[in-house]
C-alpha positions in Angstrom: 18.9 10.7 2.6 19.3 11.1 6.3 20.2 7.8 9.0 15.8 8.2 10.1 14.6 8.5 6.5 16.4 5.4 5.4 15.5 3.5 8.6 11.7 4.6 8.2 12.0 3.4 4.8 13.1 0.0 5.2 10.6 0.2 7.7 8.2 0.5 5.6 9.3 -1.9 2.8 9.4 -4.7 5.4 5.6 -3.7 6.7 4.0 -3.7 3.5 5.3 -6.7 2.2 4.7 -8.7 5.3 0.6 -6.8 4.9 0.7 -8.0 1.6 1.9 -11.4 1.6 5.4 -11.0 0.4 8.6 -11.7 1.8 10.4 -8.7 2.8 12.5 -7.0 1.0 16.5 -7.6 1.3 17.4 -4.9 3.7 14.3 -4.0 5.3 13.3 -5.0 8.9 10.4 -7.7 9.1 8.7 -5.7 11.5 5.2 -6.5 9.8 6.2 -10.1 11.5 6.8 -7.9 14.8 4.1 -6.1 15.5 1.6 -8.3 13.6 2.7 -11.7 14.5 2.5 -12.6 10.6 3.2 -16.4 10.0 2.6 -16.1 6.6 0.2 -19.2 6.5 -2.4 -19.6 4.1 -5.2 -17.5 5.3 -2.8 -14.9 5.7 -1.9 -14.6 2.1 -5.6 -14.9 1.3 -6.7 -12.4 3.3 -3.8 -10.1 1.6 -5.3 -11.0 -2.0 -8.6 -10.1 -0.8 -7.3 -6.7 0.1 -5.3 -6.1 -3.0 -8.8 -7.0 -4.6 -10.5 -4.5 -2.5 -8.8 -1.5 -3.4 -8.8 -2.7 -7.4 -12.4 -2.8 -6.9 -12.6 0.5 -5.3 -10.7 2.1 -8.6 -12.5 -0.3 -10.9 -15.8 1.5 -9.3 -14.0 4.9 -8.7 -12.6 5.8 -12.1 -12.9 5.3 -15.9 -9.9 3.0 -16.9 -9.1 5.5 -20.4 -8.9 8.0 -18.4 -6.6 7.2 -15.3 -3.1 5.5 -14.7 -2.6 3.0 -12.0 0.7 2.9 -10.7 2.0 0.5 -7.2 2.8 2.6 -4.3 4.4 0.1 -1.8 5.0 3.1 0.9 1.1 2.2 1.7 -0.3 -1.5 2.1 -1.6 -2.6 -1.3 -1.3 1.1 -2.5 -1.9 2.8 -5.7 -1.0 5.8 -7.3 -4.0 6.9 -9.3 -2.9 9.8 -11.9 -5.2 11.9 -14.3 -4.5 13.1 -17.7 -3.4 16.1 -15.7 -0.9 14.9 -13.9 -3.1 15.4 -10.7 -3.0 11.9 -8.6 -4.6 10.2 -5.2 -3.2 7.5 -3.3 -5.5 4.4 -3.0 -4.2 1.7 -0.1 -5.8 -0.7 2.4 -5.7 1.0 6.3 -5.5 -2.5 7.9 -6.1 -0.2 11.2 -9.8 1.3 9.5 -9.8 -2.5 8.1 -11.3 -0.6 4.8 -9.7 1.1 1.6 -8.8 5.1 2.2 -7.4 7.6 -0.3 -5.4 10.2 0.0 -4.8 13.4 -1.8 -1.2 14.5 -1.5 -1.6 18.0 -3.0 -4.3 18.4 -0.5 -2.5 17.5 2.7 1.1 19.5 1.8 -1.3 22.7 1.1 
């Protein structure tokens, strides 16, 4: 792993746990605190829980439960890894810029 892909990925462990209510990680930079001014009060954490329960909803809604496996994808804020019996799989996460749930097809986008 190169100097940039380690530094983007403590980047991004130190985002997503200050998006979702966490304390960061050992090792990754708190720049969810940065560029968010996160103070990690009360409503912050409850509006984290609210959109961790937005995009379980979404897959509640989305998908029959026997038929899918839900896995945490922490790369994206409050993501999940939603794989068929096929091994085929979509990201679910919260785009705190769209302020809504997305998904995202990785076989789709490295075609």
């Amino acid at each position: 792993m190169t100097r940039s892909e380690m530094d983007l990925q403590a980047w991004a462990a130190g985002y997503n746990a200050g998006a979702q209510g966490k304390a960061p990680v050992e090792g990754a930079y708190d720049s969810y605190s940065f560029h968010c001014g996160y103070d990690e009060g009360a409503a912050d954490r409850a509006q984290a829980v609210d959109r961790e329960k937005a995009v379980l909803s979404f897959i509640e809604e989305t998908f029959e439960p026997d038929l899918i496996k839900v896995e945490d994808f922490e790369l994206f804020t409050h993501g999940k890894q939603v794989m068929d019996r096929e091994g085929k799989f979509m990201l679910v996460f919260f785009d705190l810029l769209a302020d809504d749930v997305q998904q995202l097809f990785p076989d789709e986008v490295l075609h």
